[in-house]
N, C-alpha and C positions, 0 to 999 in steps of 0.2 A: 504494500500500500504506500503511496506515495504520502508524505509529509508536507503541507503546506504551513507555515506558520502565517496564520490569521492577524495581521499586525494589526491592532486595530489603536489610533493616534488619539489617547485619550488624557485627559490632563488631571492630575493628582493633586487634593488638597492637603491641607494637614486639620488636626483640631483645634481648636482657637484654644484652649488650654494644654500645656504640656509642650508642644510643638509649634514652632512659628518660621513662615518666612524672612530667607536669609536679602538682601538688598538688591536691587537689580542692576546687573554689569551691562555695560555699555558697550556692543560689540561693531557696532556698525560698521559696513566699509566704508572707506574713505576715499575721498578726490571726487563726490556726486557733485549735483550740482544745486541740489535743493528739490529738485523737480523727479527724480524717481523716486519705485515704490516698491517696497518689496511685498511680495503679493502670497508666497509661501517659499516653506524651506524644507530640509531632507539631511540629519546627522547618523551616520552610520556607527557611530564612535562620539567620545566625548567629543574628540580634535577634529574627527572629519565630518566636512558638511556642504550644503549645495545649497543656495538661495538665489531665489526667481526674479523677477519682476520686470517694470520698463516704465519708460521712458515717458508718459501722456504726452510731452509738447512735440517728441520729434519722432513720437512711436517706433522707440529704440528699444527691442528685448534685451534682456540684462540675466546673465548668468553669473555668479560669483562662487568659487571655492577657498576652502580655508581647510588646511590642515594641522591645523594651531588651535583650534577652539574658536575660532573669531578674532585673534588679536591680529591678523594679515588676513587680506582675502586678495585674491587673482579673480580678473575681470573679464567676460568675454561681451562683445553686442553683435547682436543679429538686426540688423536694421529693414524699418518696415515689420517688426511683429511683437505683440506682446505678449512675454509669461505670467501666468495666474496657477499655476497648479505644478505639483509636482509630485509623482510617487512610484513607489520601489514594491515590484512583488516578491524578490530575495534579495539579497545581499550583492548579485551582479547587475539585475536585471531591473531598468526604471525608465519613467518617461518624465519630460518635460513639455507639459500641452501651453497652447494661446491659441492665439487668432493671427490673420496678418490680413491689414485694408490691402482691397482692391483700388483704391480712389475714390468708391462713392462705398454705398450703406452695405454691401455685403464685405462678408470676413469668412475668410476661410479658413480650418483650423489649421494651425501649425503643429507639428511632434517632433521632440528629441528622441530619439531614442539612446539606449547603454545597453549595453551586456557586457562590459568590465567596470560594474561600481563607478561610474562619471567619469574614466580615464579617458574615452573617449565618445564624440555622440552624432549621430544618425540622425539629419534633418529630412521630413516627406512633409508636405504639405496636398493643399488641395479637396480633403476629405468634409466634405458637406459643411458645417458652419462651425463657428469659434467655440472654443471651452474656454471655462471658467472660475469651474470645480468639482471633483469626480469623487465615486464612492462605487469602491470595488468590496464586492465580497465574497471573490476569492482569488486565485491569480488569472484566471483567466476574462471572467465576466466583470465587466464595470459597468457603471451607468454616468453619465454627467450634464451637466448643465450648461448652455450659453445660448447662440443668439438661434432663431428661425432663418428658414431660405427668404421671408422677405424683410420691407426693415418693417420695426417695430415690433418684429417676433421674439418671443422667447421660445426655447425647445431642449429636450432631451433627445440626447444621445445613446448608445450601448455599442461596447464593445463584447467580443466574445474568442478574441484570441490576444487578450493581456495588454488590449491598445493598440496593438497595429493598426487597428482599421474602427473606424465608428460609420456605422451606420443611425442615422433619423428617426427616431418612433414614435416623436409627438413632438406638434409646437402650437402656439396660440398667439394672437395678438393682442397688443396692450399690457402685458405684461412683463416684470423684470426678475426674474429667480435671482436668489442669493444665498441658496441654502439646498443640499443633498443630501438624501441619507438612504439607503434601502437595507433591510435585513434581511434579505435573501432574494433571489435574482425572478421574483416576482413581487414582492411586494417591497413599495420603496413612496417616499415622501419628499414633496418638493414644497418651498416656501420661497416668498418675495411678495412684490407688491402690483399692485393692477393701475395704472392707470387711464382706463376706457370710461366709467363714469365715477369724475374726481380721481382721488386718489386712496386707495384701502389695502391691507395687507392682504394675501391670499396664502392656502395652506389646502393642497391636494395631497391626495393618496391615488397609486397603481395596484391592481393585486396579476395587471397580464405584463408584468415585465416591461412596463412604459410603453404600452400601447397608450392605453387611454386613461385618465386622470381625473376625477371626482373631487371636489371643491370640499372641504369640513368645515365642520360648525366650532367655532374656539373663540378666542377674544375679538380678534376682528378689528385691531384697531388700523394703522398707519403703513405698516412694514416688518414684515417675518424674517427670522432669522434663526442663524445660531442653532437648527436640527442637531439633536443631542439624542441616540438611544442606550441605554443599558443591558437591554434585553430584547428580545424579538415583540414582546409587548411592551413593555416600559419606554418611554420616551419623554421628550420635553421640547419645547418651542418657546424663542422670544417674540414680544409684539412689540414694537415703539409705537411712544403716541408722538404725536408732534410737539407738544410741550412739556408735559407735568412727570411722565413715567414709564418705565419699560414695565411689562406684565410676562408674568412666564406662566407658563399653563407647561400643564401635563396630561397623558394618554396610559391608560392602564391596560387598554383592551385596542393593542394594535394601532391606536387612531381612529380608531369608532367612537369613541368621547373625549374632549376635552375637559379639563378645568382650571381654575386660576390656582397657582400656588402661592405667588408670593407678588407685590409693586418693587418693583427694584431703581435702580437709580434709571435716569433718564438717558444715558448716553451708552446704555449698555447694548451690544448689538451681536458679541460673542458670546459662545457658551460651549463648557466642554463637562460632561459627568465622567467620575470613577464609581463605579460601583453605587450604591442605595447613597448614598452622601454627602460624598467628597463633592464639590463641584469649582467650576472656575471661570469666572464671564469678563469681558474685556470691551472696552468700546473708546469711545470719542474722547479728545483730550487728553488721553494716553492714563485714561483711568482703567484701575481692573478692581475686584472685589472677587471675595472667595468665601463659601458657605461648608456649613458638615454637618448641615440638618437637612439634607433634602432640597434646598433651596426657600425655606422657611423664611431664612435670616441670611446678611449675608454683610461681609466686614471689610474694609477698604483696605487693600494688600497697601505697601510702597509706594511713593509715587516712583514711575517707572522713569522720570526725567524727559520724557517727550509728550508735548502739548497738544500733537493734531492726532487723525484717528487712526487706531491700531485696526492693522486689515484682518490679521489673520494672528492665532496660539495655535502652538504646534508642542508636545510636550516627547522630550527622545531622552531616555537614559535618566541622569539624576535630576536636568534641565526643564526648566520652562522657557520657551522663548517665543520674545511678542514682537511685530513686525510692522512697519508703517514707512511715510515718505522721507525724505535728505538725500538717502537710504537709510532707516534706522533697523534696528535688527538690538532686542536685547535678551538677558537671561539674568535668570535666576534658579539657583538652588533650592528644590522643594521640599527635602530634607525627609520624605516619605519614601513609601516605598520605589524602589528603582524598577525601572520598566525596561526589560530587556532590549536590545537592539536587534533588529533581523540577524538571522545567521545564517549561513548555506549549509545544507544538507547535501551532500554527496552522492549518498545515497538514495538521494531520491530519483534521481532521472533515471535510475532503473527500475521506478516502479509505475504502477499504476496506468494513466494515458498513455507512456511509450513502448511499440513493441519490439522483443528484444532478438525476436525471432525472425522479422521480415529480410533483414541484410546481415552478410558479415562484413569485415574487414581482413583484407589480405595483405601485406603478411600481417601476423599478431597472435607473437610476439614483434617488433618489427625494430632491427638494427640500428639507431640512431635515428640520423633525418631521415628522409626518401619519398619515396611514392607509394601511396598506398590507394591500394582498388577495392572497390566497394563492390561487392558481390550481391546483385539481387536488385530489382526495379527502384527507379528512383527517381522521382519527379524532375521537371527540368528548372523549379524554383527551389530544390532542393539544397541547404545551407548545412553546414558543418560545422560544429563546437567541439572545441577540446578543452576540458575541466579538470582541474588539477586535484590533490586528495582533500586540499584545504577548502575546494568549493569556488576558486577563481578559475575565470574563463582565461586562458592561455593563449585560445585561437579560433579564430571562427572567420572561415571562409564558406564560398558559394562554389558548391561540384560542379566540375567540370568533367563528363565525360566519363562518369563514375569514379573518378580520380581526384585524392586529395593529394597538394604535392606540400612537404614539411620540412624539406631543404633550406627552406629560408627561418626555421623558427627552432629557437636552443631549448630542446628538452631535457631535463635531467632523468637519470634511470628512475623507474617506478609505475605507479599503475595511474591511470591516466580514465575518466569519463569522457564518451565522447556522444551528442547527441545528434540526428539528423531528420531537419526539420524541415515540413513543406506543408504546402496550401493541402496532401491529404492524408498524409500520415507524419510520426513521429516517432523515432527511434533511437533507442540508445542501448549502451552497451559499455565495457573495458574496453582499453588499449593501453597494452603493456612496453613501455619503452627499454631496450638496452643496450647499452653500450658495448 
């Protein structure tokens, strides 16, 4: 059986007695210009990490790495496109989605793709319209959010091969989403706001895999946000009013009823649950607040040092980290429990979806570099990975002719994964290298 670790990006309080947040560090990169925005981020480790975002005035995508924790970050721009989203189904393998203008109201999405942990990345564009933020629940199947084919759409997306590709499954006019979440790859919740007549929050449920979308009954006030679930039943939703208060309601039965739980401040527009509890909300002014009754009550963390609005929490390892424009990017120690980092499994690509039986590889055992021939049918979009014992990808090339050639790449002796992947099957298997 194959092993997927289900990562799922949730943010950890402490108790207001006993245990308290530590202050918030200041990691931003430097040399912006005031005008970009980091929109989300991706630590595989304490020290390594990937942060998104762009440009609004000159719609410049912005990638940043730092393998310091954030005291240096290295810069890349993609010009002509924005990143908003970013995420990793294991330890090799990740995407960085956006949009890029045509010159007038359509946008079409843009992908990074990796299969060596961010060493390197794979741009395709073109695929139906922009993302904006996505929610996968598993490595294969995602769902996300961004614009419709015409303007003034919003729409969902689904993938079903880990992002490569998104296909359309529903879009509406007058409407803006800001908020995804599904708990299994049919039933899923979208939130944001309408405006067709006036301006009002809106909060639908799917139960056919975003085909079709059904409007619920909840607070109703301004603008929904912040989709938080705990459980395949339990959830939670913010509402802004326009002046006085944010309202957070909750769902016990799926999202078949709402109710209010608690008025919270007014600038609140994030939210992230651990467990029946813990919780953590973040919004405008570069306020956040943190609760460990349910969301009952809730207690003004630090001020985080940055005054305009926090886009996006993202919580990795011992870390919290909150994100908004200059570029700011910060963290903080939560002092709770530590939440594992993705890890790669070796062992898994010899289970489950890949069959081990359709091809061999000739020779193997196989003498250092050389050439090696694949025995047995093989598509002609068929791609080649070679995985090392630790779970890094080494090498991955596209067959030629049944033939892999590995003359040009330093293997050291030992036993080697190697997977081989196409639009119809999927196969993996050993390769034992010797010297």
């Amino acid at each position: 059986m194959k092993h997927f670790k289900n990562f799922t990006l949730l943010i950890l309080t402490l108790t207001i007695s006993g245990l308290s947040y530590g202050q918030w560090t200041d990691i931003s990169p430097t040399g912006g210009n005031g005008s970009e925005i980091i929109y989300d981020l991706y630590f595989s480790s304490d020290n390594n990490g990937i942060a998104v975002g762009h440009n609004p005035g000159t719609y410049e995508g912005l990638v940043y790495t730092t393998n310091d924790g954030g005291t240096t970050w290295s810069r890349k721009s993609y010009p002509g496109t924005g990143w908003f989203s970013i995420h990793f189904t294991d330890v090799n393998n990740g995407l960085i989605l956006g949009r890029m203008s045509d010159g007038g109201f359509s946008m079409s999405t843009q992908i990074l793709r990796t299969k060596d942990a961010g060493a390197t990345w794979e741009l395709s564009a073109g695929q139906e319209n922009g993302i904006r933020e996505v929610s996968f629940v598993n490595d294969k199947v995602g769902y996300s959010i961004g614009g419709g084919p015409n303007q003034g759409d919003a729409g969902v997306q689904k993938t079903t091969d880990g992002g490569k590709t998104w296909t359309s499954t529903w879009s509406i006019y007058g409407w803006f989403l800001s908020s995804i979440h599904f708990v299994d790859e049919n039933v899923g919740f979208i939130a944001g706001s309408s405006f067709t007549s006036g301006y009002s929050s809106v909060l639908a449920k799917t139960t056919d895999g975003g085909k079709t979308f059904t409007e619920v009954t909840y607070a109703n006030e301004k603008s929904a946000s912040g989709l938080s679930f705990i459980s395949s039943e339990v959830g939670y939703v913010l509402d802004r009013t326009s002046t006085s208060s944010t309202k957070l309601s909750k769902t016990v039965d799926q999202g078949e009823s709402w109710s209010k739980v608690a008025d919270m401040d007014k600038d609140m527009h994030l939210l992230q649950f651990n467990g029946d509890n813990d919780a953590f909300a973040a919004g405008l002014n570069g306020k956040a607040f943190k609760s460990n009754d349910a969301g009952l009550t809730w207690t003004a963390m630090p001020a985080t040092g940055y005054s305009k609005t926090i886009r996006n929490t993202k919580m990795f390892g011992k870390y919290i980290y909150v994100m908004g424009q200059n570029p700011f990017i910060g963290k903080m120690e939560h002092g709770s429990t530590t939440l594992d980092y993705l890890e790669a499994d070796p062992n898994a690509i010899q289970q489950s979806e890949f069959n081990t039986s359709t091809v061999k590889l000739f020779p193997n055992p196989v003498s250092g570099a050389g050439v090696i021939t694949i025995q047995g049918a093989v598509a002609n979009d068929a791609e080649f990975t070679l995985i090392n014992s630790l779970g890094k990808v080494v090498y991955s090339t596209d067959i030629s002719n049944n033939e892999v050639n590995l003359n040009s790449v330093a293997l050291t002796t030992g036993v080697y994964f190697y997977q081989i992947n196409s639009s119809l099957e999927h196969t993996a298997g050993k390769l034992i290298i010797e010297q």
